[in-house]
N, C-alpha and C positions, 0 to 999 in steps of 0.2 A: 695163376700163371707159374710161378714158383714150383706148384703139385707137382704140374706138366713137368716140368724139365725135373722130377724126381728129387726135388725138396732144395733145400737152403746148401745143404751138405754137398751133396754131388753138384750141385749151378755153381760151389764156388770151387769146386777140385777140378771140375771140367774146365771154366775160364783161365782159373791158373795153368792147367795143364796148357791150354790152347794157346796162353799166351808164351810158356817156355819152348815148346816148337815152334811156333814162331820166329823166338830171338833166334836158338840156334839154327833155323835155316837161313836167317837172314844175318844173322852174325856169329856162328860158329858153336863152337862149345866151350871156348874159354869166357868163361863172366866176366872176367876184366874188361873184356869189349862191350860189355852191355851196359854202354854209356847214354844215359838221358842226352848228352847233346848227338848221339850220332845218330837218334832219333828224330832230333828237333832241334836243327841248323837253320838259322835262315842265310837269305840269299839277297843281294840286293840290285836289283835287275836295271841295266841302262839302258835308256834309249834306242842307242843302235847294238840293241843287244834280240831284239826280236825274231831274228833268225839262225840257225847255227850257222857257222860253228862262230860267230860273232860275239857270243853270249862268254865262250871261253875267253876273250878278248878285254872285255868289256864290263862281264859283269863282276860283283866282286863278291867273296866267301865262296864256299860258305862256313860260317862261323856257327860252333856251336851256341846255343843261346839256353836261359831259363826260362822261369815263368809258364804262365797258363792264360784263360780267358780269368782266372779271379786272383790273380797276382798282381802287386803295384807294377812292376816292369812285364807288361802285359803282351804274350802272344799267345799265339793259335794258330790253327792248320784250320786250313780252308775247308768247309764242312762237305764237302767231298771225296776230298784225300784222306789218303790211310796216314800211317807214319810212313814220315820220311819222304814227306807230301810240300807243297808249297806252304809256307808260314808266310803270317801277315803281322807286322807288330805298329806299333807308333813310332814314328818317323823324328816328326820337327813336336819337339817337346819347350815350353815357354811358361816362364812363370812370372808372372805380372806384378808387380806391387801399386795399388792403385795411389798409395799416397806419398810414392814416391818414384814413378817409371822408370827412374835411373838406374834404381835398386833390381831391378825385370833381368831376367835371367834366360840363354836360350841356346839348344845343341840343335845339329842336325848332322845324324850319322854320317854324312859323303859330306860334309861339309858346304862350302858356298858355291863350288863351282863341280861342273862339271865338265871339266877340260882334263883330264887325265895329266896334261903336261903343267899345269896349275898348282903351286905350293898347297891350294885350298881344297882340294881335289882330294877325300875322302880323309880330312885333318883332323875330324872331330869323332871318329868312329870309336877310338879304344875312348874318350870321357864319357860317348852314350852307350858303350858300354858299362862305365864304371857309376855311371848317373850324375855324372858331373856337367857343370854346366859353364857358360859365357856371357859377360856383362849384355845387356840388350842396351846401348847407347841413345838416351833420348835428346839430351839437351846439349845443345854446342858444348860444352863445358867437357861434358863426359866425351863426345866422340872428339875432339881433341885430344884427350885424355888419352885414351885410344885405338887413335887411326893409326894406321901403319902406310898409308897411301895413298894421296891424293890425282883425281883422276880432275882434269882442266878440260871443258868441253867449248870450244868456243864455233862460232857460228862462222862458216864458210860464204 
């Protein structure tokens, strides 16, 4: 296979070549721009975000990101797309302590809500960025510890 495309030498001057017209049609001539994240941004898509121009509204980034399918902060592009394609990464990240649940740890990029007008409303994005994480409260103790809120439901 290799032969074919006229050995080891020329398959890897042709991809490099192929890949430098590439950046600079699609990002210019100056290499400063030729930034990994302006390749591989993700996006984080809402609800009523399924139609345009809603999406401008709604959804949020896009943020450059790192990583790969074999990197601990793991994305990818959807095996379809070229660069600069839809990216898919892990969301709600949690880490459990089994002998102690109080100790459980847990992000979620948009945070708890989705209400746009909500303090919680994408509050956790720059810690899943950073990989930082939130007590997961299991035992009265802890969510006392805590709570910032208590919500009274009584029956009508």
């Amino acid at each position: 296979m290799v032969a074919k495309a006229g050995g080891k030498e020329k398959l890897l001057k042709d991809g490099f070549k192929a890949a430098i017209d590439w950046l600079k049609l699609n990002y210019g001539t100056n290499t400063k721009k030729w930034n990994w994240g302006n390749l591989h941004a993700i996006v984080f898509p809402h609800s009523f975000s399924v139609k345009p121009p809603m999406d401008k509204v709604f959804d949020i980034g896009p943020y450059p990101i790192g990583g790969d399918t074999d990197t601990p902060f793991q994305t990818y592009i959807m095996h379809m797309e070229s660069f600069g394609g839809e990216l898919s990464s892990v969301s709600y990240r949690q880490i459990l302590d089994f002998s102690d649940f109080d100790k459980s740890t847990v992000v979620m990029p948009l945070g708890n809500s989705a209400n746009m007008a909500s303090p919680y409303y994408r509050n956790q994005l720059k810690d899943w960025f950073a990989g930082k994480s939130y007590p997961m409260c299991f035992s009265k103790s802890k969510v006392d510890e805590h709570k910032k809120h208590t919500l009274l439901l009584k029956k009508m």
